[in-house]
C-alpha positions in Angstrom: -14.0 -26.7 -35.4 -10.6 -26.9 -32.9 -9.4 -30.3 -32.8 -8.1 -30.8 -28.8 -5.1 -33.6 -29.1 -5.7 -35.5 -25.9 -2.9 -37.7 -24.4 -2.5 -40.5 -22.3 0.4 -40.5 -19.6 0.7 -44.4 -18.3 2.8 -43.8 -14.6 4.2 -46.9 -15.0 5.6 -46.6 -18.2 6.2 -42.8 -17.7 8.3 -43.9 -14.5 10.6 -46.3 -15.9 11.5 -44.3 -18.7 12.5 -41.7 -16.3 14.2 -43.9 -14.2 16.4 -45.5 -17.3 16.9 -42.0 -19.0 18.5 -40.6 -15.4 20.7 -43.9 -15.3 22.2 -42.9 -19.0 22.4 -39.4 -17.9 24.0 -39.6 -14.7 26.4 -42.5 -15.6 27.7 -40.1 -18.5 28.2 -37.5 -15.7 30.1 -39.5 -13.6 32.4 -40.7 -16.5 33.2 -37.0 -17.7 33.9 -35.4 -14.5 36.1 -38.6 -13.5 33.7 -40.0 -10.3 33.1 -43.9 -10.0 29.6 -43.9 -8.7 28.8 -46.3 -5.8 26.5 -48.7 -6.9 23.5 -48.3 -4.7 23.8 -44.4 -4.7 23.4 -44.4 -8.6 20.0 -47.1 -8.2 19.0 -44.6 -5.9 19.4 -41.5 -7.7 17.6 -43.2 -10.8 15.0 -43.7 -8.8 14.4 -41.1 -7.3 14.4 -39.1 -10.8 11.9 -41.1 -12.0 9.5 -40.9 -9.0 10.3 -36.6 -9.2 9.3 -36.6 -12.4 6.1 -38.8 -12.2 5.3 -36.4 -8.7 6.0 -33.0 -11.2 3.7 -34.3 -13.9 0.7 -35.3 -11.6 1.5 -32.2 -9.9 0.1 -29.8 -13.1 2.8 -27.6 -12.4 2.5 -26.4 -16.5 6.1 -25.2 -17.7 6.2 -22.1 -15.8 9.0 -20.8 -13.0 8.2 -23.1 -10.4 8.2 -25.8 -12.7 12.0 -25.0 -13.5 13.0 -24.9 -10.1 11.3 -28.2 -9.2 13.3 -29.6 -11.7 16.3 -27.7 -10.6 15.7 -29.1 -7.2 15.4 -32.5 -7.9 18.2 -32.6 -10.1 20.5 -31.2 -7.5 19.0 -34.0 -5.1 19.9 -36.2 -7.7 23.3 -35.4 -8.0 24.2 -34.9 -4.1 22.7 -38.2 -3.5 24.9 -40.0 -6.6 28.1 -38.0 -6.2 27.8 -37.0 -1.8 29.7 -34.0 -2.7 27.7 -30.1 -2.1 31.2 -28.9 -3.4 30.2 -29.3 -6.7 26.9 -29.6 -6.8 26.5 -26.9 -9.3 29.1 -28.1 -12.2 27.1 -31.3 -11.8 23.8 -30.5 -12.4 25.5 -27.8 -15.4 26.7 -31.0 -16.9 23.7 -33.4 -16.2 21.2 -30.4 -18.0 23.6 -30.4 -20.8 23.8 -33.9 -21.1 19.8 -34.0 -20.6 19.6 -31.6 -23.7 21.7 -33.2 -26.1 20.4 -36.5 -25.4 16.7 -34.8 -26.3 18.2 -32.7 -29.5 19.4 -36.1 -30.8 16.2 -38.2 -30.1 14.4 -35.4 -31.9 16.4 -35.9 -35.1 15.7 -39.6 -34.7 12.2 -38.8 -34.6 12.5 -37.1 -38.1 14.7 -39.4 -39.1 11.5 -41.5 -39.1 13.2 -44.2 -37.8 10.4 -45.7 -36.0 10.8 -48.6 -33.2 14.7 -48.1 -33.0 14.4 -44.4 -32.5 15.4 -44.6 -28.7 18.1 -47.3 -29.3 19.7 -45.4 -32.1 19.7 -41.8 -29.8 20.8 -43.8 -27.2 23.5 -45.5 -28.9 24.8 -42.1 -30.5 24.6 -40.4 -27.3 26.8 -43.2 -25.4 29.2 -42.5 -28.6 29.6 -38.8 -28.4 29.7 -38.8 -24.5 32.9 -41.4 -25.1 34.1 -39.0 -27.8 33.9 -36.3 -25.2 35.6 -37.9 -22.5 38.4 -39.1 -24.5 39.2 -35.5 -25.8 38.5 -34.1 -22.3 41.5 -37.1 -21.5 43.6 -35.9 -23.9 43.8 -32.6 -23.3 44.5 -33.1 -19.4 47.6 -35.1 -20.5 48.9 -32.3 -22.3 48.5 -30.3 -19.3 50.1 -33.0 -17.0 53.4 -32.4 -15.4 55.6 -34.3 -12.6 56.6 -32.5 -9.8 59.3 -32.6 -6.9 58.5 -30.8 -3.9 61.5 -30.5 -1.6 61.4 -29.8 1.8 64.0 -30.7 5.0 66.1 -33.1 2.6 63.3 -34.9 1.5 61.6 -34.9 -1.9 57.9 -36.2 -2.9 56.9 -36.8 -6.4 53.4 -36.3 -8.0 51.5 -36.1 -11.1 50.4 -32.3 -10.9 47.6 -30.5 -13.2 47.9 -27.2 -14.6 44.7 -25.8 -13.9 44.2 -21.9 -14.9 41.1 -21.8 -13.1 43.9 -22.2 -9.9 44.3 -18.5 -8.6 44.9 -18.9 -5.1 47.6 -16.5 -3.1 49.6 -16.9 0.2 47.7 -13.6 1.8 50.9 -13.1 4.1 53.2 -13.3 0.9 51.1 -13.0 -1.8 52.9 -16.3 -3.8 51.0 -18.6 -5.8 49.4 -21.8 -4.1 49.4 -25.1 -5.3 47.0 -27.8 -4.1 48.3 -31.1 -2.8 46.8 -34.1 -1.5 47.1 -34.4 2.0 49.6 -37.5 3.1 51.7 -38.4 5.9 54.6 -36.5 4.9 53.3 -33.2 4.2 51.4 -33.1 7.6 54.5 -33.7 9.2 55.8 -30.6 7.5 52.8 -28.7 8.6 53.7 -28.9 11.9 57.4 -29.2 11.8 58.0 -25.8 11.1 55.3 -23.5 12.7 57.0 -20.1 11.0 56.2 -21.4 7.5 52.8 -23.1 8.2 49.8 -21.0 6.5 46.1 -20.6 6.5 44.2 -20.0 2.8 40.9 -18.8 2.0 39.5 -20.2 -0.9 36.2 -19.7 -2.7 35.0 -22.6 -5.1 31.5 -22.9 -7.0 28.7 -24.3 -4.6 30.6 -23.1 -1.4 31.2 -19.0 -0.6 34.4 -19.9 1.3 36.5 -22.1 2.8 39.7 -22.6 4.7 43.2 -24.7 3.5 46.2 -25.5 6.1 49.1 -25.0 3.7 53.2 -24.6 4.0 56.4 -23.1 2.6 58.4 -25.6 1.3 62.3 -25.1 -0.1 61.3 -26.0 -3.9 58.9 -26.9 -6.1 60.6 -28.4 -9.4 58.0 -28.8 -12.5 59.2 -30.8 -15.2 58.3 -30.5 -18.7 59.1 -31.4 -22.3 61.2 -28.0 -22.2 63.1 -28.3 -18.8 62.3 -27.6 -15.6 61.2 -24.7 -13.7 62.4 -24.4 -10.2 60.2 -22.2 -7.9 62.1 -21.7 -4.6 59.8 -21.1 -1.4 56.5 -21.9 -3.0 53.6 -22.2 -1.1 51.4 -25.0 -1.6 47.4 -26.0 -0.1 46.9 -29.0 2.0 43.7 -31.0 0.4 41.7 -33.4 2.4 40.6 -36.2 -0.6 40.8 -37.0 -3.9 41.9 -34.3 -6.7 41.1 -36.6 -9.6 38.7 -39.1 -9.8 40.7 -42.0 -11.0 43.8 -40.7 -9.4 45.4 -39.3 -12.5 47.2 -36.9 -10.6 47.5 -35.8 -7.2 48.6 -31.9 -7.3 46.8 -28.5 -9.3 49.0 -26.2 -10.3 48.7 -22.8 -9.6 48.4 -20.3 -13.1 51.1 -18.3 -11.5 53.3 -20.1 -11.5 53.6 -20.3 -15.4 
C-alpha cells in the first residue's frame, strides 16, 4: 500500500519565516557588496519576500519554469526596492541566490546534525559567521588593490583613494587611452568645461544596463603611487561618475586595467 506524506503549511508561520530569512539574506548582501540599507526600504523588502513567497506557495505553481522565474522576479523586486539601483540589479540578486543557497546547504547539515530545536539558531549563527569571514577577505583583498592618486590638471592637484579594478576596460574612442572613473566634484566639472578641446564623451556597457554615456576629460597627469614608486601617466583620460563608487567611501576613483 503507498503511504501519501501529507503536510501542513500554517501562512502565518510560513510568512514570518520568510520574512526573517529575507532580512538575514538581504542584510548579508548589503554588507558584502558595501551598501548601508535605509531602514524602511530593508522592512519593506522583507516583507514583501515573505508575502511573495506565501502568494507562490498558494499559487501551486509546482517547481517547474514559471516557478523559477516567479522567484526570479520577486527577488529582483526585492533587491531594487532595498538597494534603488537597476544598475546592478543582476550582481545583486547573483549574490542574494548564493547567499540563499548556502544558508539552505548549512541548515541541511544542521538537520543531520540532529541538532534538534537549535537547528535554525546554529545555521543561522554559522551563516552570520562565514558571511563576516567573507566580507573581511573580500576587505582585505581591496586594500591590496588600493592605491592613492594625484590627478593634475591647470596647476592644480586632487587626491583620492583609487581601485584597481581589472573588470575596468573602458577606452577614449577619439584616442583610444585608458579611462579611469572618478567621482564627480566641483573641481573636475570645472575642468569639464574649462577646456572644451579635451572634454570627452564615453560609452560604457555595465551588467543590468546595455549602454550608457560618461562626460569625461584629459587631464595633464595622473600619478599612481605604490609600495614600488609611482607611475606617471601623462594625458590620461579619466570618466566623470555621478554618485558613490564604494559603499562606505573607501575610495573614490577605479582604475583602469591599462593602465598597469
Amino acid at each position: 500500500m503507498e503511504v501519501i506524506a501529507i503536510y501542513e503549511v500554517y501562512v502565518d508561520v510560513y510568512f514570518v519565516e520568510n520574512v526573517l530569512l529575507d532580512m538575514l539574506v538581504l542584510l548579508s548582501v548589503a554588507f558584502l557588496i558595501r551598501k548601508r540599507p535605509v531602514l524602511w526600504r530593508f522592512f519593506a523588502a522583507s516583507v514583501l519576500g515573505g508575502a511573495g513567497a506565501v502568494l507562490i506557495l498558494w499559487s501551486g505553481l509546482g517547481y517547474g519554469m514559471v516557478y523559477v522565474l516567479a522567484v526570479l522576479v520577486l527577488d529582483m523586486a526585492m533587491c531594487l526596492l532595498l538597494f534603488a539601483d537597476i544598475s546592478q540589479i543582476f550582481v545583486q540578486v547573483i549574490y542574494f541566490h548564493g547567499l540563499g543557497f548556502v544558508y539552505t546547504k548549512i541548515g541541511s547539515c544542521m538537520a543531520a546534525l540532529g541538532i534538534g530545536q537549535y537547528e535554525r539558531i546554529a545555521a543561522s549563527a554559522l551563516f552570520v559567521s562565514a558571511v563576516f569571514f567573507v566580507g573581511a577577505y573580500k576587505k582585505k583583498l581591496e586594500k591590496q588593490r588600493l592605491y592613492t592618486v594625484h590627478i593634475v590638471e591647470g596647476g592644480k592637484q586632487l587626491d583620492f583613494q583609487a581601485l584597481f579594478d581589472t573588470g575596468n576596460s573602458l577606452t577614449d574612442p577619439y584616442t583610444g587611452k585608458p579611462v579611469s572613473i572618478v567621482e564627480e566634484n566641483e573641481d573636475i566639472l570645472c575642468w569639464l568645461h574649462a577646456k572644451p578641446q579635451k572634454y570627452r564623451i564615453i560609452p560604457f556597457r555595465s551588467i543590468g544596463r546595455k549602454n550608457g554615456i560618461l562626460e569625461g576629460t584629459e587631464v595633464e597627469e595622473l600619478i599612481i603611487c605604490s609600495r614600488e614608486g609611482q607611475k606617471i601617466e601623462k594625458d590620461a583620460v579619466i570618466a566623470v561618475y555621478k554618485g558613490s563608487l564604494s559603499g562606505d567611501g573607501s575610495f573614490q576613483m577605479i582604475l583602469n586595467q591599462g593602465l598597469f
